[in-house]
N, C-alpha and C positions, 0 to 999 in steps of 0.2 A: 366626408367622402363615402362612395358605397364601396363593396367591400365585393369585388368577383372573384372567381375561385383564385386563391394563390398559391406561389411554387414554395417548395420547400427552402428559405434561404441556404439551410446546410447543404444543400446538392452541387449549389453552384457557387459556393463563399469563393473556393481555389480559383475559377475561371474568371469570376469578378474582381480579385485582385490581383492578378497577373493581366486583364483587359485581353482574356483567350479571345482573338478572331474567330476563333472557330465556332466559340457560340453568340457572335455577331448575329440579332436574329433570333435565336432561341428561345431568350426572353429576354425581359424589357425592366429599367430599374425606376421604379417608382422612388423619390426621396422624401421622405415627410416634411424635413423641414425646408425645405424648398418650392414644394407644390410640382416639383417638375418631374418628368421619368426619361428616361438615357437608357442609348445603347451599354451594354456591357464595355467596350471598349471606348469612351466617352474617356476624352482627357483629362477631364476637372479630377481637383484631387478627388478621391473615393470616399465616399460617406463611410460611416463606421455602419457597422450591420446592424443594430439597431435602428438606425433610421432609416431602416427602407425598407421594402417589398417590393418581391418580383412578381413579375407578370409573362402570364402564357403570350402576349402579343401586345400590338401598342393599341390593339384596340380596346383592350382589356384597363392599360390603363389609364388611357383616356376616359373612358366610360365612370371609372373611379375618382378623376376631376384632375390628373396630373396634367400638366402643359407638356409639351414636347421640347427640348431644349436644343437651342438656339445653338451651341457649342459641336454636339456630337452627331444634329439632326437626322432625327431617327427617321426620316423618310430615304432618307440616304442608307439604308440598314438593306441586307441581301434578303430582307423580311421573313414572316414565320413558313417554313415548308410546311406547303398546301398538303401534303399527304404523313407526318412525321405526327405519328401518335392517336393519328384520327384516323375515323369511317369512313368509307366511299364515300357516302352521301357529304359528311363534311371537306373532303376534298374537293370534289366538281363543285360543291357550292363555294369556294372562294377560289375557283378557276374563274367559274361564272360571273362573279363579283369583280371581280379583276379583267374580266371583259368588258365590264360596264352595265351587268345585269337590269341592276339595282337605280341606275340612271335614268331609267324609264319605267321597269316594271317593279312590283309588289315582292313582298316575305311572299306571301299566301303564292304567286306566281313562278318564284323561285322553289317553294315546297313542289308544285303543281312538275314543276320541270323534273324534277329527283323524285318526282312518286313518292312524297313522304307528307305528312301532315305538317302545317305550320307551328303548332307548338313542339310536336316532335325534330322539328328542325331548329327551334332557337334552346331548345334542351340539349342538341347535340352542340350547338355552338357555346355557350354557357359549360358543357361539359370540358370541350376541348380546346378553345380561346379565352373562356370567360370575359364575354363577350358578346353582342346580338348582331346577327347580320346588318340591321341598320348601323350599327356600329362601326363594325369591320369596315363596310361601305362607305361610311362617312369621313374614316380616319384615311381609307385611301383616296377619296377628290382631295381629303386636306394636304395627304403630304405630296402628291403629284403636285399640286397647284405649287409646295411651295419650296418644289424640288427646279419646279420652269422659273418662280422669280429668282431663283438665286441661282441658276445655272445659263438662266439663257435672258434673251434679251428681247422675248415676246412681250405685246401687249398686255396690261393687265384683263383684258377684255378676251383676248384668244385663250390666255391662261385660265380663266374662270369655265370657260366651255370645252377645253381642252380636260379639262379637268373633271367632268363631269357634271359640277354645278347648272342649274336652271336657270339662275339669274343675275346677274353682278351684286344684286342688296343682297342675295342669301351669304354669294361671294363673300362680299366683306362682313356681313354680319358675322359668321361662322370665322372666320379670322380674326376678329375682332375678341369675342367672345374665348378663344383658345389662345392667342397671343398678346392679348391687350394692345394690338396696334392692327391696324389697316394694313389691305398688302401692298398699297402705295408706301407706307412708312419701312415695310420692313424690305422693299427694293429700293428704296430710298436710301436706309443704312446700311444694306448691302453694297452698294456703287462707295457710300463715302470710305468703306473700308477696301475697295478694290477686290470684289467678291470675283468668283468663281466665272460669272460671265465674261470677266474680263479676259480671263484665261483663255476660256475655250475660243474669243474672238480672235486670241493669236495662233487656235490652234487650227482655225478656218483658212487665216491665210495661209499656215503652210500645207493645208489639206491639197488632193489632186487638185487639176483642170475642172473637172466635172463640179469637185465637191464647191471649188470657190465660183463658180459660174452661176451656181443653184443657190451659195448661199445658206448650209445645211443648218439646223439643228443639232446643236451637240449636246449630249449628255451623258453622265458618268453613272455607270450602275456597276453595286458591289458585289461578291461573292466571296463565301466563308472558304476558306485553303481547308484540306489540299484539292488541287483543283488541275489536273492535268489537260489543259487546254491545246498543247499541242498534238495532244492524241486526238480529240473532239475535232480540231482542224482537217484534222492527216482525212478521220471516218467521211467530212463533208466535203474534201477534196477528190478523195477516191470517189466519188458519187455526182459530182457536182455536173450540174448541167447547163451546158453549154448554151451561152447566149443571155443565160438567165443566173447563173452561181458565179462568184470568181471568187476563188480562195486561194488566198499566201498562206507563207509560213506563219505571221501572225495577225491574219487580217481574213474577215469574210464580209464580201459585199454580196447583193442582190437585187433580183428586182421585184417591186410588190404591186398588187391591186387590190385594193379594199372598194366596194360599191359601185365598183367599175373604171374609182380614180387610178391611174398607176404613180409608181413615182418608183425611190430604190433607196436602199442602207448601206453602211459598211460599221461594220464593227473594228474595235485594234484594241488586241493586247499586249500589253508589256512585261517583260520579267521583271519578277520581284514586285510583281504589282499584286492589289487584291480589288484590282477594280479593270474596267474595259472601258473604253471610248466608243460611244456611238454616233454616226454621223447620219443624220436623215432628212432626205428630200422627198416631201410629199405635200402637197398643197394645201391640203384638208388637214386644219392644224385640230381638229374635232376628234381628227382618227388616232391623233397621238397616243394618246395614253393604251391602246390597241395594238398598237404599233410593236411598244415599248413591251408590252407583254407579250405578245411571237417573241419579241427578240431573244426576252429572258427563258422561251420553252423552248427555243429553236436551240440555245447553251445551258440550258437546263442551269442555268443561274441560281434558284431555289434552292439546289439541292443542298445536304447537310452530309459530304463527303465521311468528314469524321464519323458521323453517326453510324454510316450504313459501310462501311469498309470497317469500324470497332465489330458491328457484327458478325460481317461473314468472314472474319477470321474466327470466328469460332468453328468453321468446321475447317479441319485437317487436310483439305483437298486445297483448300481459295488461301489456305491462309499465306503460306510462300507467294502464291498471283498479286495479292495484294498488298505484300509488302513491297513487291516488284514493282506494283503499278499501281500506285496510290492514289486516289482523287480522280478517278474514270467518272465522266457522267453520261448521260443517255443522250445521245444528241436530237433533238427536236426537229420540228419543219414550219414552213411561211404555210403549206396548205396541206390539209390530209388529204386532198383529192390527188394533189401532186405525187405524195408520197405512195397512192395505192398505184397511182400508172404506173409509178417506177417500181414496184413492185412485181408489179401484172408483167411490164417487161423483161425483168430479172429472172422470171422464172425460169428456171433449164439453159440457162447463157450466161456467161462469165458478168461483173460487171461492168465494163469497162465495153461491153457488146450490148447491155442494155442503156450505157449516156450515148449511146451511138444512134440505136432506136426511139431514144428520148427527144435527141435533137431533133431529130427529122421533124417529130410533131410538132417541136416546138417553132421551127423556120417555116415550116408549113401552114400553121394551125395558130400561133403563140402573134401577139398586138405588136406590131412596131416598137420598139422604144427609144428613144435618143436619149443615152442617159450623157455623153459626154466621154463617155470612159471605151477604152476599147475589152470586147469582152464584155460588157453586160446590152446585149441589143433586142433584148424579147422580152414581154411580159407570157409566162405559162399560161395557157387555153386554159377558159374556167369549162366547168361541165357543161352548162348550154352549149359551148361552142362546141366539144367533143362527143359527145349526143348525137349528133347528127354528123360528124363529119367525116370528110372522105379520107378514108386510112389507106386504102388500096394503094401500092407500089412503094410504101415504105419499107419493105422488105422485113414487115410483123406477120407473125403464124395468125390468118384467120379466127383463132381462136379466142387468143388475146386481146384481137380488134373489138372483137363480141362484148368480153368480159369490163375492159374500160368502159366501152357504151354503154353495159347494163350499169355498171359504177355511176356514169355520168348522170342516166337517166334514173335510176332511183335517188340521187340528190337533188334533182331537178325535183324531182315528185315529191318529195319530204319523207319518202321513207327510209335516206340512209342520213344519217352525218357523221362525219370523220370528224370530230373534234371533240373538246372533255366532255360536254356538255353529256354526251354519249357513257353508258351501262358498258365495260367492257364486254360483258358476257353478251349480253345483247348485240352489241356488235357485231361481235362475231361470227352469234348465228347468224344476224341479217344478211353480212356481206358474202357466208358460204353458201348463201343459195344460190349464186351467181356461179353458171360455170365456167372450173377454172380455178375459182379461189378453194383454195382449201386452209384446214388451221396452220399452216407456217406463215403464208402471206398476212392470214387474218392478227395475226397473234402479232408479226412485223409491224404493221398497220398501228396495232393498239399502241405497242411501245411507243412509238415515235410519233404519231399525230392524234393519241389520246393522253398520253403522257402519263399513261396506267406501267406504274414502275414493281407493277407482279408480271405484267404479260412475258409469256416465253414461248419463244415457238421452237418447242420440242423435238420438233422432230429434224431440225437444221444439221445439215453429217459436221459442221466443222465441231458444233456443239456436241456432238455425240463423242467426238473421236478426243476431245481437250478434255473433257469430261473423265474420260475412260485410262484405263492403265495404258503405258506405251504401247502401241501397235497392235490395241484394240479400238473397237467400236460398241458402243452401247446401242443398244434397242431404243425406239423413241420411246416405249412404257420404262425402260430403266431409268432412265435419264429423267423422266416427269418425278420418278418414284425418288430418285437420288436428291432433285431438286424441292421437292418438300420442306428440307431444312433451311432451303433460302427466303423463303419468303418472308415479308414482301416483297424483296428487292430481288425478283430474281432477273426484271430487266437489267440489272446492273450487272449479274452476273453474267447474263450475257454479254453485254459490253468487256467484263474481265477475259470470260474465257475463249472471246474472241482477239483477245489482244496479246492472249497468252501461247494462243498458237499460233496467230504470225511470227510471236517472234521466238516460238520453238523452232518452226519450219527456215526459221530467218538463218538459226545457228545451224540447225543438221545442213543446209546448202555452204556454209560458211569450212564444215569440217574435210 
């Protein structure tokens, strides 16, 4: 077997024999005498330390010649957090990859996208995955492909192109070659054991009206604790936009358009769960594994809670917040263009005044859609449409009108994109030339539809005043200067110390 960079067994002996959740993902257990590699929490009894090696990622040990076992299936894992340890540059490039990069274009065109050289980019992967972007790439069509045969009850033909693969022979070759069986045989032995498809078929029928009409797609994606998901609820409820959002107490559905198809999702979580239910209707079973990835940035599913809540209790300010409010994550979006209108509308009005002015565009401006459900009836105006269209008598400030359309019409032109693919920095000079925007919206933006978990928009008064001693205010340069010590997670800290003073303000109304 070849040999990519490996972890230090001693770091993690404790959490591999306790089977910690928490570093579900982290990394990956190669076993020598077995040829296989496992999740950290994988049932089988536990190999003795000697015969194993850990691995930065599965892609890593794949590459090394382990098979993926069949038991604790590591595609079923909350996978390696794209930003935990690594460079910008290796972050967006397995954002990118995770979008399907790599499905059609080149390393040399992936280097090309990040401005970085091709060898300087498989040295950063090799440094940080050990691992090569072909790799990483490969290990995810394989474990998507073989997350849909044993979860759902797709063709093996939808499943091959859903997956990213080119051909049904690469399909099964590449299966064949890492499982020693066909993915006829291993959906085969999955039905004779009463696999997981079976489950989610009973979990269709007790789904809503809509969802059993449409016939969804279900699947289970994981996530490492702690993981405060009702807060992430309460953030996209306060927010949500009508006609197009509906969010419960433990459920968020929506509506989506990918290449002009529409169709819609809902997620459900459970307590005491470390997994979520996703339901999805969309006809383009090609767009799934895209799908599947908003879903995971939109709950920021990736994240490695433990990790980044152990840090910022190292300063004396977050560390009380976070013992309070443990497993905050930054909540995501279905489109950055969406996210910047709602921003562009929030400015200087409460927000609850900007789903107001949200709607309007969206009844006005937003595609038809019959999802079946009451409460999801609109797909959101992509940029083309809002480019040109007519804003007058929505009862939006002129000014804002402007600045959406400039929004709209530099993503039309190729000079702006909202998504990872995007340099934050660069971002956010781009979109401040637009007037209107300035760094608080710009820096909003990055958080949540670049999924850049340093962005902080500084100069926000709730953040100034959580920040500061009682019944003061900090300057936006104090607060930049204070926050220093958070990074890189100082998105998160905003996420804390916005949640720390709701529910300061919650108890002074309560006294």
């Amino acid at each position: 077997m070849n040999s990519p960079v490996l972890l230090n067994p001693d770091e993690y002996e404790a959490a591999r024999q306790a089977r910690d959740p928490r570093f579900d993902g982290r990394f990956f257990v190669g076993v020598l005498t077995t040829g296989i590699y496992c999740r950290p929490v994988c049932p089988v009894r536990i190999p003795k330390k000697e015969n194993v090696q850990l691995y930065k990622s599965a892609a890593a040990a794949a590459a090394a010649g382990f098979r993926p076992c069949l038991r604790c299936r590591p595609e079923s894992s909350p996978g390696t957090p794209a930003w935990s340890g690594s460079s910008w540059k290796v972050s967006r490039a397995l954002q990118l990859i995770d979008q399907g990069f790599l499905d059609e274009g080149s390393v040399e065109d992936l280097a090309t996208q990040l401005e970085v050289g091709p060898r300087q980019l498989s040295r950063l992967f090799q440094q940080h995955l050990g691992a090569s972007p072909i790799d990483v790439a490969q290990t995810r069509r394989l474990h998507f492909a073989k997350k849909l045969i044993d979860e759902t009850n797709m063709s093996l033909a939808e499943i091959c192109f859903a997956a990213g693969f080119g051909s049904l022979r690469r399909f099964n070759a590449v299966f064949r070659q890492t499982y020693q069986r066909s993915p006829k045989q291993l959906r085969e032995a999955r039905q004779a054991r009463g696999g997981a498809a079976e489950s989610n078929n009973q979990q269709i029928k007790n789904a809503s009206p809509a969802q059993d009409r449409a016939k969804p797609i279900v699947l289970t994606l994981s996530f490492r604790p702690p993981f405060d998901w009702q807060s992430l609820l309460a953030f996209l409820a306060y927010r949500a936009i009508p006609g197009v959002e509906l969010v419960s107490a433990d459920s968020y559905a929506r509506t989506i358009e990918l290449d002009g198809v529409v169709g819609d999702f809902e997620v459900r979580f459970t307590p005491d769960s470390r997994t979520v239910q996703v339901y999805i209707n969309f006809p383009e079973s090609r767009q799934l594994y895209h799908i599947i990835d908003r879903i995971r940035a939109i709950l920021d599913l990736r994240a490695d809670s433990a990790l980044i809540d152990q840090t910022l209790t190292g300063d004396p300010l977050l560390r009380p917040m976070v013992k309070q409010f443990p497993g905050l994550r930054v909540p995501g979006c279905w489109s950055g263009f969406e996210v910047a209108v709602r921003a562009v509308l929030g400015q200087q009005v409460t927000v609850k005044a900007a789903s107001t002015l949200v709607a309007r565009i969206v009844e006005r401006h937003g595609q038809p859609y019959d999802s079946g459900r009451e409460g999801l009836s609109h797909v959101f105006p992509n940029p083309a449409t809002l480019a040109s269209a007519d804003l007058d008598g929505l009862g939006i400030v002129v000014q804002r009108c402007q600045a959406i359309q400039a929004i709209a019409s530099m993503i039309e032109s190729g000079e702006l994109r909202i998504d990872c693919s995007s340099d934050s920095e660069n971002f956010r000079e781009t979109i401040c030339r637009v007037k209107g925007i300035g760094e608080w919206t710009a820096h909003y933006i990055a958080m949540r539809a670049l999924n850049d978990p340093n962005a902080f928009p500084h100069s926000d008064l709730i953040l100034r005043r959580a920040a500061a001693a009682e019944g003061e205010t900090l300057s936006a340069r104090q607060l930049l200067t204070r926050a220093e010590a958070w990074q890189p997670w100082r998105a998160y800290t905003v996420i804390l110390l916005w949640r720390h003073y709701q529910a300061t303000q919650r108890d002074v109304k309560k006294r």
